[in-house]
FIMI-212969 format. One record per residue: residue in one letter; x negated, y, z negated of N, C-alpha, C in turn. Coordinates in steps of 0.02 Angstrom, whole numbers, plus 50000, padded with zeros to 5 digits. Example, Ala and Ser with C-alpha at 12.3 -4.5 7.8 and 13.67 -1.06 7.14 Angstrom:
2
a493404971649610493854977549610493404983549610 s493584988849646493164994749643493555000249606 
***
This chain:
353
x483575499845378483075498345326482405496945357 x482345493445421481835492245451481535498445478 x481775501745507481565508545541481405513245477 x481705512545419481445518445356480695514745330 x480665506745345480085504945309479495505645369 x479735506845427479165506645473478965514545499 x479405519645451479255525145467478685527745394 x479055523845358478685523645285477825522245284 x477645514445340477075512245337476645518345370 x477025518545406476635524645484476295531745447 x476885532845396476615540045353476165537345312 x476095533345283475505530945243474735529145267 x474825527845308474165526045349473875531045376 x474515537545429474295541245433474025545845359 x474305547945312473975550445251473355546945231 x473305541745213472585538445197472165538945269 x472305538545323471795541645350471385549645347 x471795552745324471885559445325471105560645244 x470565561345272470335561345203470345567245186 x470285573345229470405579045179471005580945127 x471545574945144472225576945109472105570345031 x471915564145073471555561044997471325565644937 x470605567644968470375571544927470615576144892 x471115581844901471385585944878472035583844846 x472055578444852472755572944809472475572144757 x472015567644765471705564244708471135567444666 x470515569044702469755569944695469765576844646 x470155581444683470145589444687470375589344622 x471075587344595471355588444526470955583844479 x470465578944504470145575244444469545579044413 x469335583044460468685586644459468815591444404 x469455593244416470025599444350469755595544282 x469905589244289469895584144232469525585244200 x469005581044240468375582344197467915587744186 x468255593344217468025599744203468125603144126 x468865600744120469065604544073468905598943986 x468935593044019468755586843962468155589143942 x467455591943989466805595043965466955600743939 x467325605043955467105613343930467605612843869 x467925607543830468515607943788468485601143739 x467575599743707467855592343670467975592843627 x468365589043607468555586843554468035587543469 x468075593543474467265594343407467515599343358 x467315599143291467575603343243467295610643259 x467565614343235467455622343258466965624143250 x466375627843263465655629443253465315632243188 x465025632243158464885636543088465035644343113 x465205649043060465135654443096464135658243062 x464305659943120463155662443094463195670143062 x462955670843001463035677442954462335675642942 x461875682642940461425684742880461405688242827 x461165684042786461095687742703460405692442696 x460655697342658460265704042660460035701742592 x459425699742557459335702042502459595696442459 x459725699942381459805692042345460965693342324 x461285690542360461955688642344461975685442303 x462235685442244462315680642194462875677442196 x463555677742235464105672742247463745668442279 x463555668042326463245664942386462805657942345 x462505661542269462035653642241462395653342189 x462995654342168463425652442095464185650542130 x464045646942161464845642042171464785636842140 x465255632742131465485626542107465095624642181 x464835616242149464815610542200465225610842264 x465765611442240466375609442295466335615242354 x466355622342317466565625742361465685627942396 x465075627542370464705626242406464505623242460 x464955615442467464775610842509465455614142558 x465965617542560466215620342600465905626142620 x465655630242603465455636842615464875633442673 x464595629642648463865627342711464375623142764 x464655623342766465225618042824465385626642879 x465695630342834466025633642865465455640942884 x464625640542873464265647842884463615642942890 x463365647942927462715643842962462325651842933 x462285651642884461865656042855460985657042846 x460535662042880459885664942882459985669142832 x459185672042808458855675342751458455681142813 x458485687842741458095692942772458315695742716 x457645702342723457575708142675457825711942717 x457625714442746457895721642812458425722842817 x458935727442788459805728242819459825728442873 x459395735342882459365737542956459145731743010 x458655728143013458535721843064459085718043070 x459695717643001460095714143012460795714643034 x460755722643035461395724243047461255726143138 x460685725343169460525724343227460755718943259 x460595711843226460745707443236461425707743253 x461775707843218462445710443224462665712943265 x462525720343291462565724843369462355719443413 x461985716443427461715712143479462265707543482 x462645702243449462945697743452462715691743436 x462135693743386461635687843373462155682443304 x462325685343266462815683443208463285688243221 x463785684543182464445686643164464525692443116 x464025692443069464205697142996463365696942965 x463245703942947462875703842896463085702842823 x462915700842768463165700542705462665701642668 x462795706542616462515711142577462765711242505 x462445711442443462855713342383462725721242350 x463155724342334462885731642303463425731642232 x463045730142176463455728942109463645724442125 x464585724442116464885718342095465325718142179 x465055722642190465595719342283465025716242344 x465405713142362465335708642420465245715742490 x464685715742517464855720142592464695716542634 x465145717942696465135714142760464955719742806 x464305718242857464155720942933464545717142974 x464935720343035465355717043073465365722343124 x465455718243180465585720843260466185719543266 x466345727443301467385726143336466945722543433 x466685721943436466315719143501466685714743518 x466825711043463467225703143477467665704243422 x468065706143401468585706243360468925700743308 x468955694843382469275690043353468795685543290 x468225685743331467505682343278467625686743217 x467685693043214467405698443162468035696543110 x468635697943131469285693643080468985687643047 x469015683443089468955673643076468445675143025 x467795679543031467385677942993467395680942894 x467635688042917467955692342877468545688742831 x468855685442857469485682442818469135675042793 x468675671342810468405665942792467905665842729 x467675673342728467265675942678467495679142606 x468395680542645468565683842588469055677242536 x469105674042576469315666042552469015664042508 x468305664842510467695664042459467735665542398 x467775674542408467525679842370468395677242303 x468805676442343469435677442300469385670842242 x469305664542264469075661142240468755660542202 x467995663842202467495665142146467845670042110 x468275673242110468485678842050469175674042020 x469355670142061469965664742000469345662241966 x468865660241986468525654741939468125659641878 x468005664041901467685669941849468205670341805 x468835670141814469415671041776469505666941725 x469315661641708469325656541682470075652741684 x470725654341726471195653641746471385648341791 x471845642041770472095639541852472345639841911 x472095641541963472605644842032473285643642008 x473765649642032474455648141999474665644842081 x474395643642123474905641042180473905637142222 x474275630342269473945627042304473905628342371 x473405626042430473635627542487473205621342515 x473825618842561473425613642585473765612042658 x473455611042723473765611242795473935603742816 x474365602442874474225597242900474415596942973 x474225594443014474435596443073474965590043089 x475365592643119476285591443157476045586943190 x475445585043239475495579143296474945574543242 x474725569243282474255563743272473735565943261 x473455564143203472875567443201472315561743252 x472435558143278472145554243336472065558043406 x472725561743402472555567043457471845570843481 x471625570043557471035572743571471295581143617 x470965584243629471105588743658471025587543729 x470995583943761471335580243837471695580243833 x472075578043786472785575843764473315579943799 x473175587443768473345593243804473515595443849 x472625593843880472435595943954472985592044013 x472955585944006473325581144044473945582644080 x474415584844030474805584244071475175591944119 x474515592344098474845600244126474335601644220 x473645597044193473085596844246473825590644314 x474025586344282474355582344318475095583144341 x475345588744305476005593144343476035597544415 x475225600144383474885604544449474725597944516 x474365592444499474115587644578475145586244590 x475415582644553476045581744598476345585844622 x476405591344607476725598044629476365598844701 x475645597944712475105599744771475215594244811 x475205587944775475395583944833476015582444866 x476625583344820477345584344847477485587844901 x477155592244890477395600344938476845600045005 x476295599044994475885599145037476135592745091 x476065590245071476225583345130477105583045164 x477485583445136478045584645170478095591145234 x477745595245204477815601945253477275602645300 x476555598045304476075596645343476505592845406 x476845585745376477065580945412477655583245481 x478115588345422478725589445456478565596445536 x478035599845504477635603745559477365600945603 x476875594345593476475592745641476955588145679 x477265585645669477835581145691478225586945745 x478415590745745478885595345759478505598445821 x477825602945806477525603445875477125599145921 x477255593145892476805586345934477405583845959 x478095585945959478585583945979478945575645974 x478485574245916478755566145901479335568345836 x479235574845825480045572145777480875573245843 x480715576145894481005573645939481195566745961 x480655562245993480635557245993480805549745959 x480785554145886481055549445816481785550245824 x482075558445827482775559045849483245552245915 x482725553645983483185549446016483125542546002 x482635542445961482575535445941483145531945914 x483385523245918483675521345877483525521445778 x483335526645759483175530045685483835532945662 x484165531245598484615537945581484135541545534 x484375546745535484295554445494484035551645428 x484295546745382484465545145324483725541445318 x483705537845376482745532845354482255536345378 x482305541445412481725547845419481715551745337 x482225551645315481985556545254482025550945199 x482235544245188482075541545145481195538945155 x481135537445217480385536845226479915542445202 x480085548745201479645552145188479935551345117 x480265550445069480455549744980479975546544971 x480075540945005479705535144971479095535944970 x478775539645009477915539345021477975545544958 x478135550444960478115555644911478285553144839 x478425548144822478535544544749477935540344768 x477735534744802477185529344801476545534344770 x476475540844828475795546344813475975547344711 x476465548344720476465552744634476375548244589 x476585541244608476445535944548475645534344559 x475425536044637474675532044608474285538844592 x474395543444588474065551344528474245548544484 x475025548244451474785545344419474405540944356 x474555535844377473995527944377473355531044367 x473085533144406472205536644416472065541244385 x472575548044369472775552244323472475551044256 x472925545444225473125545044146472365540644134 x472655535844198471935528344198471215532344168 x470815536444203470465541144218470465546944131 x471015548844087470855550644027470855545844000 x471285542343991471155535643936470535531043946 x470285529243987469585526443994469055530043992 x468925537643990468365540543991468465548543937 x469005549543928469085555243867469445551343819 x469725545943808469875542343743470885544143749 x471025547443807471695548743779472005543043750 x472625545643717473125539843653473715544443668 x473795539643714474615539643724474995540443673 x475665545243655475995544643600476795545643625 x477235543643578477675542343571478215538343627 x478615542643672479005540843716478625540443793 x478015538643800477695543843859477685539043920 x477945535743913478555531143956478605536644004 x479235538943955479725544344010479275547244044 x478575548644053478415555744103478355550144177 x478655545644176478255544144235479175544744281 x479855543144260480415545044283480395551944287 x480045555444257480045563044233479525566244289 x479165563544318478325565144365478745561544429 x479215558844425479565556244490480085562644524 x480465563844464480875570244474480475575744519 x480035577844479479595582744485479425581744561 x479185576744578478745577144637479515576644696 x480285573944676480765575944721480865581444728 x480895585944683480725594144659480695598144717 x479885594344695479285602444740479365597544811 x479495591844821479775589344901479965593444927 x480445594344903481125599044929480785606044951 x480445610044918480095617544949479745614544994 x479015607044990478745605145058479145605845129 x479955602445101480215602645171480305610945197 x480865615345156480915620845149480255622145186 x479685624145178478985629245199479015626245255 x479045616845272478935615545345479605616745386 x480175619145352480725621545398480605627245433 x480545633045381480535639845416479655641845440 x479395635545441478495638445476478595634645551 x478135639445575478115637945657477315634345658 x476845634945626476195632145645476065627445566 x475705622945578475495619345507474925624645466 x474655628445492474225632045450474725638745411 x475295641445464475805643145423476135640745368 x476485633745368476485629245301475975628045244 x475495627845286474985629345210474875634945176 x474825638745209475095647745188475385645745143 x476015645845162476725645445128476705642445047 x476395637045047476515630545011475985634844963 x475265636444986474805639844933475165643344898 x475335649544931475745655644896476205654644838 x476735648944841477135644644801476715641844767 x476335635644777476125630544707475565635044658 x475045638344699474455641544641474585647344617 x475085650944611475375653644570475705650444512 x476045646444563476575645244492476145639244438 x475645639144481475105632344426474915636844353 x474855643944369474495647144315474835648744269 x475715652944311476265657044257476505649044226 x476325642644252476615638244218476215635444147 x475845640244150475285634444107474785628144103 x474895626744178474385619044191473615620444184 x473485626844171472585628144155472445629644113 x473145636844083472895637644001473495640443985 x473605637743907474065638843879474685645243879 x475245645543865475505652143883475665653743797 x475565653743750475755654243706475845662443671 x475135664943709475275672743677475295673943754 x475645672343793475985675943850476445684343828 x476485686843866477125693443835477715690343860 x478115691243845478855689843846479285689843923 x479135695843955479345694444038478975688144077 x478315689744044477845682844095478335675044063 x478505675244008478525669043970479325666244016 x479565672044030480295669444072480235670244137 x479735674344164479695671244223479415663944238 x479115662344194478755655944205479255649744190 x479825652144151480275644844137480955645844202 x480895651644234481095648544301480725645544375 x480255643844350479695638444390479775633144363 x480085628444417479915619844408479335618044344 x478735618144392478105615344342478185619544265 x478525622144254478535624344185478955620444157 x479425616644163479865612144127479505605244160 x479025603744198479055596344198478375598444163 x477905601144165477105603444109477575601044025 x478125606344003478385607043949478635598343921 x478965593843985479255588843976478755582443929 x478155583043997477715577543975477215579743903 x477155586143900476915586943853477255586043778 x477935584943794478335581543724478205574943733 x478415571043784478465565543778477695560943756 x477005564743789476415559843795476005564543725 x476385569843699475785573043650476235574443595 x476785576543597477075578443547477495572743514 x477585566743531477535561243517478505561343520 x478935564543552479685565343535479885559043583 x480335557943567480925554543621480775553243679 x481345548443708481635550043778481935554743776 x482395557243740482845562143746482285569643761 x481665569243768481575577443756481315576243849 x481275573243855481375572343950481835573243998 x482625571743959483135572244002483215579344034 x483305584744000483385591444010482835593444065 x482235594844066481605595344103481965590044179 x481965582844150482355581244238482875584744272 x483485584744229483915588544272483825593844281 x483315600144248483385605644277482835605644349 x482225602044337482075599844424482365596244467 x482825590344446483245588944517483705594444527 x483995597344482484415604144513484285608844552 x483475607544531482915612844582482845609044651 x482785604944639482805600944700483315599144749 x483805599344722484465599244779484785605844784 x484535612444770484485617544785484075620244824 x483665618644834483065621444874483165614744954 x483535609144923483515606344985484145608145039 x484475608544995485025614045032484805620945048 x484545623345047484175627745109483785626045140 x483385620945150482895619545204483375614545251 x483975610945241484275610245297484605614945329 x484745619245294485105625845343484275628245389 x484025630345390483305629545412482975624145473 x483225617745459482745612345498483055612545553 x482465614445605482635609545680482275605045686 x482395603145766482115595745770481575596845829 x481525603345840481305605645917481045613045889 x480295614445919479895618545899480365625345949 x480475631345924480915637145963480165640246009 
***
């Protein structure tokens, strides 16, 4: 116990001295943070910008109500000119020209941007359908009204979180085990630890333990860091991600050791370890969503670790479920993990070849 806690202090000190590995623990994935907390706030969707050609008469005969929606939802300009306005349009200046000829509604629209030209097109015709029930003198025979499934307290950090913080433990798990077990190996002190009075068992619980201390203080600094400065609100069970962010980081341990088994130089391990974690940061989803993924990407990605511990915390801290929606996501990374660690002992020496 003494020799695992004094192998334990030794890796810690050496790591906190280490500031380029600080930094890229901590600094590097916060910078993600607040990258993505700026380019992603929390704000209602933008007006969409249309010009009116001329005189529309839907446009000044709505009801109150649906007026004060129609100006919510169109950031609407005036002009005589089609032509100036259907320029506007080619340019990307607005979304839609709108025009009346008789009793129909015409829309100018660019396939340029497609998705704008729909959203806007279907937001307009929402309108138009509307003003012809009310022309009807008829009551809508059916209602429509949405609500969204999570908190409506929910910020869009919320999101971001736990997927920005699947990616730092995954980087710091892997990276530091396979730095340590390399540099150790050609500096010839994991020799030295060998003839030492050390067993086997407090060399690798020493390195556990520092590899859980690193993941709990991400993190602490992690969550600390949205909830004090993007407003996150913790929801439901979100407890569990931190037994669940423990798993994880035994996980991707396990490949750290693996990359520092079969590498001969530490810049080879970092190779290694890149090639593995920033890939799988992306097919996992920790930057942006996989939702309209195609179907091969979507299963390659749920046989990557970080795709079930991203998937885990994001039930537990956003989708507000259980403990229970954690259990599954752990065992399928410790399974990952005592799989992968069973090949890096077939792999480890103790003596550089």
């Amino acid at each position: 116990m003494t020799g695992s806690r004094s192998l334990a202090t030794a890796l810690l000190r050496g790591y906190l001295r280490d500031r380029q590995a600080v930094f890229f623990t901590f600094v590097f994935p916060l910078m993600f943070l607040v990258l993505f907390g700026g380019i992603f706030p929390d704000e209602d969707a933008p007006a969409i910008e249309a010009v009116r050609v001329g005189d529309v008469r839907l446009l000044e005969s709505m009801p109150p109500a649906a007026q004060t929606a129609f100006d919510e939802a169109f950031d609407v300009s005036e002009t005589g000119d089609l032509d100036a306005a259907i320029e506007q349009v080619r340019d990307g200046d607005v979304a839609m020209a709108i025009e009346q000829r008789g009793r129909n509604i015409v829309v100018h629209y660019s396939e340029a941007d497609q998705v704008q030209a729909a959203v806007a097109q279907g937001t307009l015709r929402s309108f138009v359908q509307a003003a012809n029930i009310a022309a009807s003198g008829q009551p809508p025979a059916f209602g429509f009204r949405s609500e969204r499934v999570e908190d409506e307290s929910l910020e869009t950090i919320a999101f971001v979180t736990p997927g920005l913080l699947g990616w730092a433990i995954a980087t710091s798990a892997t990276f530091g085990p396979a730095v340590t077990l390399v540099g150790w190996r050609t500096s010839k002190l994991l020799r030295r630890i060998r003839l030492a009075p050390v067993h086997t068992e407090a060399v690798v619980a020493a390195r556990i333990g520092v590899t859980l201390l690193v993941a709990l203080l991400q993190t602490v600094v992690f969550i600390g860091l949205a909830v004090l400065v993007f407003d996150l609100r913790l929801t439901g069970s979100w407890w569990m991600a931190v037994p669940l962010l423990l798993c994880g980081a035994l996980s991707f341990m396990a490949f750290g050791l693996l990359a520092g088994a079969v590498s001969t130089t530490v810049e080879g391990a970092t190779n290694l370890v890149n090639i593995f974690v920033l890939p799988m940061a992306f097919l996992s989803g920790s930057f942006f969503p996989l939702d309209d993924a195609p179907a091969w990407l979507d299963f390659v990605s749920h046989l990557l670790p970080l795709r079930h511990l991203n998937e885990g915390m994001t039930d537990v801290m956003v989708r507000g479920q259980g403990p229970e929606a954690a259990l599954v996501p752990m065992a399928i990374l410790l399974g990952f993990g005592v799989v992968v660690a069973a090949i890096a002992s077939r792999f480890f020496r103790w003596e550089a070849q």
